[in-house]
Each structure stands twice: as C-alpha cells, then as structure tokens.
N, C-alpha and C positions, 0 to 999 in steps of 0.2 A: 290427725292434724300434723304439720311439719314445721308449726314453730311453738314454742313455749309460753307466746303469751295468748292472750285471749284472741277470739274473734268471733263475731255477729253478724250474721246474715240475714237479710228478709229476700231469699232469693226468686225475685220478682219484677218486672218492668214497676218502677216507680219506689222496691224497695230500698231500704237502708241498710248501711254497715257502718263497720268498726272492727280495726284489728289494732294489734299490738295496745292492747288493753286500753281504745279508747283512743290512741295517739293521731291516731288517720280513721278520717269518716267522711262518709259521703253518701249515693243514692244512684241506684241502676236506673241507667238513661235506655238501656238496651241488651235486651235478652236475646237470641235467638241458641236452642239449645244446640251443642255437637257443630257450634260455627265462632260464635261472637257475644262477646261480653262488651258492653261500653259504658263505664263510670265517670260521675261527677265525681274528683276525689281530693280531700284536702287534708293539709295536717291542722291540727288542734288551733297552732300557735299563728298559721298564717291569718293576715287582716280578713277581718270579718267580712263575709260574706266572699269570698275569695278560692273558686274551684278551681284546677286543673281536669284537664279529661285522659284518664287512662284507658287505653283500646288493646281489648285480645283477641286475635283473628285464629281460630285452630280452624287447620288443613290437614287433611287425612293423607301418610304417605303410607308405602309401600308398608314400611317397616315400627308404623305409629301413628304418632301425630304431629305436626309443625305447630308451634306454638309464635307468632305474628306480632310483635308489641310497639306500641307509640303510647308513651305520656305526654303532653303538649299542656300550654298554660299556664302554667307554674309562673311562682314569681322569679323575676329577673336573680341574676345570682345560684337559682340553687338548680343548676340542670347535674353539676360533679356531684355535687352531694348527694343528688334523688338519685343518681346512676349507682354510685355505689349503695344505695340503700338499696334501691332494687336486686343489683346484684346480688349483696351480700344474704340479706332478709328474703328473699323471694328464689331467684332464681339457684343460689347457691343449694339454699334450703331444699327447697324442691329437689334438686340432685340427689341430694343428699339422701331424701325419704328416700324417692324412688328406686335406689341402690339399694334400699334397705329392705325391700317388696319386690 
C-alpha cells in the first residue's frame, strides 16, 4: 500500500470503497481490467447524495504504462483543492512507492 491510512475495496463492477480511513467513498461504475477504472466518488462531508466521477484510462507504452485521469462533478469551488489532494495523496505518493520498488 502507498499511503498510511486505510483503504477498502470491493474490487467489482457495482463494488464499493473507501480510502483515507473512510474520508472519500464511493462505488465502481466501471471495471475493465489492464484498461479502465471509472468511479462514483465523494468525500464524507460533501451534500448528501452528491458524486463526482473519477476516470483512469491506463495505455500500455513502450517503456510502462500511461496512466489517463479526469475527475469531473464535484462541487463548484473545490477543483484547487481536489488537484492538490490528488497530487499530493495519490499521485505524489504513488511516485514515491514506485521508487521505492
């Protein structure tokens, strides 16, 4: 795992998650393996009933894999915030591990 707090999978067309101990949860809208991930995904605190959709497109290069990303839908206001969350929480992390392997 590449962050320190929790996270849960039901890794399945229709299942559910939760990372960062609960803080952000949602439900796989779309599996296809070694291509595309596409989640319903919200945090804890946004108005009830209230998703955004995060899309991850992996392409096979030369030298790896390309990794493809759109979050869309979110509430007005927080596109800076969810950017550097992702950055920092995700992709930064990610780097990180993967240096470390």
């Amino acid at each position: 795992m590449f962050t320190v707090s929790s996270a849960k999978i039901d890794a399945r067309e229709g299942g559910t998650f939760s990372v960062f101990d609960g803080h952000i949860i949602g439900r796989i809208l779309e599996l296809v393996p070694d291509k595309r991930i596409v989640e319903a995904w919200r945090v804890v605190d946004w108005p009830q009933g209230v998703y955004s959709i995060a899309r991850f497109d992996l392409e096979p290069k030369e030298t790896g894999t390309q990794l493809n990303f759109a979050h869309i839908g979110f509430p007005e206001g927080l596109k800076e915030h969810l950017a550097d969350g992702w950055q920092l929480h995700y992709w930064d992390a990610l780097k990180k591990y993967f240096e470390g392997h």
